[in-house]
Short mmCIF file of the C-alpha atoms (twelve columns), coordinates in Angstrom:
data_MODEL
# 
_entry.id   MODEL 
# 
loop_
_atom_site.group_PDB 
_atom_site.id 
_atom_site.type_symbol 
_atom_site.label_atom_id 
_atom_site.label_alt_id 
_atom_site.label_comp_id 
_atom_site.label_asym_id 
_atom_site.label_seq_id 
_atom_site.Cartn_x 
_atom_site.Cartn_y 
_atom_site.Cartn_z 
_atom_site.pdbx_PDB_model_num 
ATOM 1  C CA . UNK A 1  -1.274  0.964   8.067  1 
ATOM 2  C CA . UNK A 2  0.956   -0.560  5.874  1 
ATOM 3  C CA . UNK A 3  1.491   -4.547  4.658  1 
ATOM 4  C CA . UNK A 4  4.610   -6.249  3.339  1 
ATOM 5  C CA . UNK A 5  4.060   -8.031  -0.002 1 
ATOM 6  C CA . UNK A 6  4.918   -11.421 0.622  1 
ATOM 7  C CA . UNK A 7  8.508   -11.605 -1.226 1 
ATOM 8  C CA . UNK A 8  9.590   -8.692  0.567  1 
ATOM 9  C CA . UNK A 9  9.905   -6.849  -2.501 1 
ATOM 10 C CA . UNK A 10 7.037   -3.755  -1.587 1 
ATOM 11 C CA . UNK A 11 5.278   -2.327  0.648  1 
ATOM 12 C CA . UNK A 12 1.141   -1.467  0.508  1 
ATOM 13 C CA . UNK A 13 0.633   1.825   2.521  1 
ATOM 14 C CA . UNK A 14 -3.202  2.808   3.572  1 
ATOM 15 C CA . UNK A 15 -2.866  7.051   3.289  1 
ATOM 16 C CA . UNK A 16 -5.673  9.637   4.672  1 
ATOM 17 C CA . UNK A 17 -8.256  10.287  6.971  1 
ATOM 18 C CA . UNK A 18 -11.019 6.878   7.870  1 
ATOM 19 C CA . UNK A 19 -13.226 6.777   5.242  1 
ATOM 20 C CA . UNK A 20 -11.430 8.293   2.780  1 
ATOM 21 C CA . UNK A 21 -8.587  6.483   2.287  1 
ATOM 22 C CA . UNK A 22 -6.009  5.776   -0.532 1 
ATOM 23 C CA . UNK A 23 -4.063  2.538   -0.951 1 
ATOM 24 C CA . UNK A 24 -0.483  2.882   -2.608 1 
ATOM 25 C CA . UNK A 25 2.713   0.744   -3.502 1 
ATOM 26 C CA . UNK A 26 6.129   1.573   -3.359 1 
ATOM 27 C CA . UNK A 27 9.256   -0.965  -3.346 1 
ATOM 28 C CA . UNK A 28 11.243  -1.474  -0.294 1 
ATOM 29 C CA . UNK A 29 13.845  1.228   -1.273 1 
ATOM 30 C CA . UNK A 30 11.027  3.669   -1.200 1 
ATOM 31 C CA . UNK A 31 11.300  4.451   -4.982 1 
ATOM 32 C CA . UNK A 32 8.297   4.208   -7.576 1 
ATOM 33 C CA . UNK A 33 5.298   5.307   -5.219 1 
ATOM 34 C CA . UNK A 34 1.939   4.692   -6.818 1 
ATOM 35 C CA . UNK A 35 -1.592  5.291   -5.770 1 
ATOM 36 C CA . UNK A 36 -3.222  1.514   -6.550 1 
ATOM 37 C CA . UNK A 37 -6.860  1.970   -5.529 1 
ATOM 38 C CA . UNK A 38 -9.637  3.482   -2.574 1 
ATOM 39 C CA . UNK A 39 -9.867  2.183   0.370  1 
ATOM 40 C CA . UNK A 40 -9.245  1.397   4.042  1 
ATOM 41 C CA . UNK A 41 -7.560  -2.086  3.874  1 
ATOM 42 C CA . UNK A 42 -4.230  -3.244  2.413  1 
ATOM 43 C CA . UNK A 43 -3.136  -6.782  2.161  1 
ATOM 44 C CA . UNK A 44 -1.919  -8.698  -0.683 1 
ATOM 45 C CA . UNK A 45 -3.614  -11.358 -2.747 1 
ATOM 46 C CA . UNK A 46 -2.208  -13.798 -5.518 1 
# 
């Protein structure tokens, strides 16, 4: 799964197997990937 950030500027990607899950970040030109947290559900906040 992965979720737009709302200025277009990154993208959250959900990585691995149900239940065991990474979230990362990496901007739109797919440069500077970065795990962010655990977890099963990406979507951006303010």
């Amino acid at each position: 799964m992965a979720v737009w950030s709302p200025d277009g500027s990154q993208i959250a990607i959900a990585m691995g197997e149900p239940g065991a899950r990474t979230l990362w970040v990496v901007n739109a030109d797919g440069s500077d990937l970065r795990q962010v947290a655990d977890g099963d559900q990406p979507a951006w906040r303010p």
